[in-house]
N, C-alpha and C positions, 0 to 999 in steps of 0.2 A: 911741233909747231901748233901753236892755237890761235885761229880765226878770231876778230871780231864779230863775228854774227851778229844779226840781228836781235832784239830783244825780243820782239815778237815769235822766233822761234822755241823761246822757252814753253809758249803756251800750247806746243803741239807735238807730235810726235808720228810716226810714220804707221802708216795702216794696218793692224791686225791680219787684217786681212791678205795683205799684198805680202807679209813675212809670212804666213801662213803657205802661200806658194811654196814659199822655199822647202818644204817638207815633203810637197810631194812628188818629187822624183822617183820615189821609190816602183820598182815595174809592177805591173798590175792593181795599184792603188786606180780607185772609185772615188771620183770625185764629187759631191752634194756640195763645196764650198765658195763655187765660180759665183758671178751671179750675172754673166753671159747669156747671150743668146745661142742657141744653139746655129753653128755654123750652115749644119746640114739645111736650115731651112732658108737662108739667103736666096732671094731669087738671081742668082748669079746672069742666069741669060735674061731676064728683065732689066738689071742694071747693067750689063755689057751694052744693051740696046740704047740705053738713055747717054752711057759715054757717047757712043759712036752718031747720036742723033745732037748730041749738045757742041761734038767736034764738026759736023757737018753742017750746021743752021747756024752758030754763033762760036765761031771757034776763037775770034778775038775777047768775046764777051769771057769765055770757059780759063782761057790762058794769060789775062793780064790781071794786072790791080782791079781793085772792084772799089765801091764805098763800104765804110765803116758800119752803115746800118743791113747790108747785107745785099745780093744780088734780086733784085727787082723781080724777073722772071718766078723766083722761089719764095718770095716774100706772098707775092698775090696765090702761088699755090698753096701756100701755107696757111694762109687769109682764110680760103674755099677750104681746106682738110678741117680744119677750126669751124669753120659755117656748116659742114655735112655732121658734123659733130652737137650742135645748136648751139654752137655760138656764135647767132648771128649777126652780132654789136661787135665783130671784128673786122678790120680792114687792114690791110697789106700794111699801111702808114704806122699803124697802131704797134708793127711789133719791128727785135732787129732778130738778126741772124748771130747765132752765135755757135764758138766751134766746141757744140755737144751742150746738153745743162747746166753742165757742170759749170763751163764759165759766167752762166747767168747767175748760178750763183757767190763765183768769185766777185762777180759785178756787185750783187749786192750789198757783199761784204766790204767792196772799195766804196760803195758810195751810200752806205748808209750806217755801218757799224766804226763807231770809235772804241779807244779801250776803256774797256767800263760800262760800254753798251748791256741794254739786256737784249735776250734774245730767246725766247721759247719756240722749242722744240716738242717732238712728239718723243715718247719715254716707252718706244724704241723708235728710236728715225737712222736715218742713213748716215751711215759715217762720217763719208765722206763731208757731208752737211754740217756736224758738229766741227770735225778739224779745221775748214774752211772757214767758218768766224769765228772760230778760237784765234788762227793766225790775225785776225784783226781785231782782238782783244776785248772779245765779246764775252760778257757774263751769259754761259749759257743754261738755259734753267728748263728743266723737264716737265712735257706734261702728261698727266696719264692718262692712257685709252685703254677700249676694248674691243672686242670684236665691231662693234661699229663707230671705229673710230674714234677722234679727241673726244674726254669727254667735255661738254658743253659748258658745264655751271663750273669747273673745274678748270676752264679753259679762263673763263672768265674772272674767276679769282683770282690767276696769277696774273691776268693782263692790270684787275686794281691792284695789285700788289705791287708789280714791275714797273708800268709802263715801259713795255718794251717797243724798242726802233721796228720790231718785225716780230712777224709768227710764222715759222714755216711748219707746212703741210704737207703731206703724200695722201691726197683723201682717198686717193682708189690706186687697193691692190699696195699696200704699203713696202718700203723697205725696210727693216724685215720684214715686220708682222703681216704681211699681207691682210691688212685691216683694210675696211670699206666704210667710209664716211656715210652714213645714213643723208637721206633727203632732208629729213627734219634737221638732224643736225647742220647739213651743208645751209639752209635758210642760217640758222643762228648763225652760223660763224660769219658769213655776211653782215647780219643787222650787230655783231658785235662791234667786228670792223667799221661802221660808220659809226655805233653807239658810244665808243672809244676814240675813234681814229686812230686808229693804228692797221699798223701795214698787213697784210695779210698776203703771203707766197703760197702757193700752189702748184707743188712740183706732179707732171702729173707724165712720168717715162713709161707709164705700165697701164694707161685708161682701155689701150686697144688692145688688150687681151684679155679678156673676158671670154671666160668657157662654155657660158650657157647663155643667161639672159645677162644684157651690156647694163654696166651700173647707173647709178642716179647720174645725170647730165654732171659738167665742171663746174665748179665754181665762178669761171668764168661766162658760161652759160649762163647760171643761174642768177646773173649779178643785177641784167634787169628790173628783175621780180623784187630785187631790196634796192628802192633808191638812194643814190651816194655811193653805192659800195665798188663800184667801177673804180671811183675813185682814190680806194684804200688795196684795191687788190694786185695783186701781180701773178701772171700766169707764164710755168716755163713747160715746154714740151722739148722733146726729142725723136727722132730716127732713131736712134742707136736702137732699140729693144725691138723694132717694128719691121728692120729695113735694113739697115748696115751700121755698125758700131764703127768702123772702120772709116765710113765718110765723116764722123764727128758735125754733125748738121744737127743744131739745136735751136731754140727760140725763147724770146721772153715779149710780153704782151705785159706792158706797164704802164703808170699812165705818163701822160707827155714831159712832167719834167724830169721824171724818176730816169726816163730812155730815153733825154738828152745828155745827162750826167752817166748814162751808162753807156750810151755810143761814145762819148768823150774819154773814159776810161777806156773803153773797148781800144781806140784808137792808141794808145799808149803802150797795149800788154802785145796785138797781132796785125794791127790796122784792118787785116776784113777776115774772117774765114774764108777757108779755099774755096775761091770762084768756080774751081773744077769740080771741088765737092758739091757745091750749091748747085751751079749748073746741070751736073748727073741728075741729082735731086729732082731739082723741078724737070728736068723732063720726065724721070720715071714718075712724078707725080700726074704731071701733065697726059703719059700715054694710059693712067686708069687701071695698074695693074696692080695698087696696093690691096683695092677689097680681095682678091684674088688669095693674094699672100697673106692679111691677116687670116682669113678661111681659112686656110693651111693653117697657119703657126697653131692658132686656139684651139681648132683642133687633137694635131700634136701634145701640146702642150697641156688642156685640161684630160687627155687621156694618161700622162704621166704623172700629173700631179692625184689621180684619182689612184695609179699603181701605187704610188709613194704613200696616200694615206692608209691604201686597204696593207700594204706590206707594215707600216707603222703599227695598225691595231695588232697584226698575226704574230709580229715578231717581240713587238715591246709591251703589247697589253696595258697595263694599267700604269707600267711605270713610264709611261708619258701620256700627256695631251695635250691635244694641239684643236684649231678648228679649220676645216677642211676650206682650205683658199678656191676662190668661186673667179679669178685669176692672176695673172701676173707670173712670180715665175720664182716663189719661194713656200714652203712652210713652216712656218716660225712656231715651235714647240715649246714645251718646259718636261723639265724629267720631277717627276713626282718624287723618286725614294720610295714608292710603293713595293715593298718586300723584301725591304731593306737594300734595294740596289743605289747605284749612284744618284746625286741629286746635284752634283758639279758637274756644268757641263764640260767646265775646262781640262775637269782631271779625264772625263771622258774622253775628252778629245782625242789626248793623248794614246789612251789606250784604241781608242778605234785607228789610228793612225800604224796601229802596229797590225792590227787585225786586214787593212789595206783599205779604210774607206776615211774619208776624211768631211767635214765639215765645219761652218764657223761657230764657234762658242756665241752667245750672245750676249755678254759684256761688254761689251765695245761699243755697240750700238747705244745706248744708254749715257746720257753725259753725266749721270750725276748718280748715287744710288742702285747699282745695277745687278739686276735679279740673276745671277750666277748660275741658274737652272736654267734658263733658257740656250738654246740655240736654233742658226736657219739650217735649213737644208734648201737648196735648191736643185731642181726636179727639171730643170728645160735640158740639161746637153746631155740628159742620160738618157738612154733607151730602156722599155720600159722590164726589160730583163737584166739589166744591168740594176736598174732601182732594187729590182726584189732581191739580187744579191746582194747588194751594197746594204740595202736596212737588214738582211742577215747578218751581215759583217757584223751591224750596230749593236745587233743584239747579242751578238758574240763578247763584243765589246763592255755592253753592260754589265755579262753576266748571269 
């Protein structure tokens, strides 16, 4: 029996990544391939607090229909977590609720990408990000960075080449590459977006984990400082990496007719995210226990990521480099072939999979041209005896 399908489906294909699971069943496999939060740090008796105070103060509010652009209470917490952050040119009105970023970004593929669209990406960005305007039949075209991010004059050349409908972005703490948008650079990419007019996204799941000192303010932040560019940009955030993946409570800050056109879709694909989810939400935002819990996570978190890179230099030496992520919750390598050992991550892969440790090749990340020696590891749901085993494993694996 064969389906009509859709035609748009020809242009996608299902996640590297998420088949990649299927592999690891095996018992005693070491996983570096999730790109999770580590469960252990959920504030579970913080959020048990915020259900049982969102059922107690507004239980009609928590358990019915809600509106389309998101529950009020959560919006204006959202507004304030955004303003503690220095973006102070946001207001509750300004943004909707959405369930997790991801759908911000399916939003913007509904209402700004046709087929044949272009659409510049970062060369590596998130998957997830490439397949979602592929299905809406976007020409998607790569741009290259480096440790600090798109590069600039680079970024700009493809915007006169393309004119593309959008530019998305991961300026801080990227996915993979755990890259970090410089200051300089974040002004440019602003005075591009007005100098152009073109759309500028800013996905930004990973700004609140930062190991040591917090990166250059967002984009958003910074939008002031370049006037017009408010009006070219769009800002999405999330819970999920910070708070609970499991509430799916995400947001997008766009400008007014972008996030009429996108509560209008919104309305179509779920009509509100979970009022229960939102409600949890803003109360545990409202009770003041997030600074709390990031101090935890970053904690955790830049102490593993420091085990993972000193275990990288012990075990694999020269046949890889990487540059030490300052936070978020990956590090994104390449394998040299320095002494004649492997220089595919893929084939790697496989053989570390037999040695019991697994992580993502980084092919897939890349829409276009993709550098076959890379891959991520990510470093947040290991413990940090568990890492020094697992990049043993790798290097078992090498060779």
């Amino acid at each position: 029996m064969s389906l009509p399908f859709a035609q748009r489906l020809d242009n996608v294909e299902t996640s590297a990544i998420r088949e990649l699971f299927k592999l690891l069943g095996k018992p005693g496999i070491i996983s570096f391939a999730g790109g999770f939060p580590d469960s252990a740090m959920f504030d579970v008796a913080g959020i048990r607090q915020a259900v049982n105070q969102a059922l107690n103060d507004a239980p009609g509010g928590a358990l019915q229909y809600g509106a389309t652009e998101g529950y009020e209470p959560l919006r204006q917490q959202l507004a304030a977590f955004m303003q503690a952050k220095g973006a102070q040119n946001v207001a509750a009105e300004q943004l909707i609720v959405t369930t997790g970023s991801q759908q911000a970004l399916d939003l913007l593929g509904k209402t700004m990408v046709d087929p044949g669209s272009k659409v510049i990406v970062e060369a590596p960005t998130f998957l997830a990000t490439i397949q979602c305007f592929r299905l809406y039949g976007a020409d998607v075209i790569g741009a290259p960075i480096d440790g600090n991010g798109v590069q600039a004059d680079a970024l700009e050349s493809l915007i006169e080449t393309h004119r593309p409908k959008l530019v998305y972005l991961i300026p801080t703490f990227g996915n993979p590459s755990g890259a970090t948008l410089s200051l300089e650079r974040r002004l440019r990419v602003l005075q591009l977006a007005v100098k152009h007019q073109t759309l500028i996204v800013e996905d930004d799941p990973y700004g609140d984990l930062y190991f040591d000192a917090p990166p250059p303010p967002s984009l958003l932040a910074l939008s002031p400082q370049v006037p017009g560019s408010r009006d070219w940009l769009v800002h999405c955030g999330s819970l999920s990496k910070v708070l609970s993946p499991g509430l799916r409570v995400g947001w997008m800050v766009a400008p007014p007719a972008l996030l009429a056109k996108a509560t209008m879709c919104k309305q179509f694909a779920d009509a509100h995210t979970s009022t229960f989810a939102q409600a949890t939400a803003a109360q545990y935002l409202a009770a003041g226990r997030m600074p709390a819990t990031l101090a935890r996570v970053r904690q955790v978190y830049g102490q593993r990521a420091r085990a993972m890179g000193e275990a990288l230099r012990a075990e694999l030496g020269e046949a890889v480099s990487f540059v030490p992520p300052q936070g978020g919750l990956f590090v994104w390598a390449r394998l040299t072939g320095a002494g004649g050992k492997l220089a595919d991550s893929a084939a790697l892969a496989r053989q570390a999979i037999e040695q019991g440790v697994a992580f993502v090749p980084g092919a897939p990340f890349f829409c276009a041209n993709p550098d076959r020696g890379t891959l991520r590891l990510s470093f947040a749901t290991v413990g940090e005896d568990l890492i020094r085993e697992g990049v043993a494993r790798l290097g078992k694996a090498l060779g």
